[in-house]
C-alpha positions, 0 to 999 in steps of 0.5 A: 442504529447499527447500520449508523454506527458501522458507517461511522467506523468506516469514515473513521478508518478511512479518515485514519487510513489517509492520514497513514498515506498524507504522512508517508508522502510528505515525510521526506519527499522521496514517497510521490504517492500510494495507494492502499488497495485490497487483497483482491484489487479494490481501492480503499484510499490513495494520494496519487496524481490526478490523472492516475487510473487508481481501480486500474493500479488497484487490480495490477498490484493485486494480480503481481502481489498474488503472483509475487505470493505464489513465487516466493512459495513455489520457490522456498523463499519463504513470506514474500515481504515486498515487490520493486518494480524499477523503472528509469524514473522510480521505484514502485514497492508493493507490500502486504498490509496485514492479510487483506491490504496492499500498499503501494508506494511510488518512491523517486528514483534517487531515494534511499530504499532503506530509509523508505523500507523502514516508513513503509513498514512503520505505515502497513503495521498501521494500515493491518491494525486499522483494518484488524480492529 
């Protein structure tokens, strides 16, 4: 019964996690796809291409978040809050949600970063409390 009852709160949050990612990609159009990835590299959910190797993109924005982690420590600048990677045809932003969850966002080349900041944060609060409860 309680083996049961922990895969359906799993599908629940799974189901509920997805739906976080099918809003930020089709809120403005600037968001093309994300991923929501653990701490330690592996995938929970993602809207991205279908060509995307997602346990690939899983592990390499585990491995930069904990370097970025690291930097931002050894450095003194204090919580590391987000890491932008630009290339000439977009931006990927990598963001902590919650201490066991990543989020991985690729955004247009032309988007207004601010605006897209402010959907990210908005999204991992709701990412850290699903995966909290």
């Amino acid at each position: 019964m309680q083996n049961i009852d922990t895969k359906q709160k799993q599908k629940a949050h799974s189901d509920k996690l997805w739906y976080i990612l099918q809003e930020l990609t089709s809120n403005r159009g600037d968001i093309q796809g994300c991923t929501i990835v653990t701490t330690q590299g592996l995938p929970i959910t993602s809207i991205l291409q279908d060509d995307a190797n997602v346990s690939l993109i899983s592990a390499m924005s585990a491995a930069i978040i904990s370097v970025g982690e690291n930097a931002s420590i050894e450095l003194q600048r204090g919580y590391l809050q987000r890491i932008l990677l630009e290339g000439e045809l977009g931006t990927i932003i990598i963001s902590k949600a919650g201490p066991h969850a990543i989020l991985v966002s690729l955004v247009d080349k032309d988007a207004k970063l601010g605006i897209i900041f402010m959907l990210i944060d908005k999204a991992i609060k709701k990412i850290a409390e699903i995966l909290e409860s």
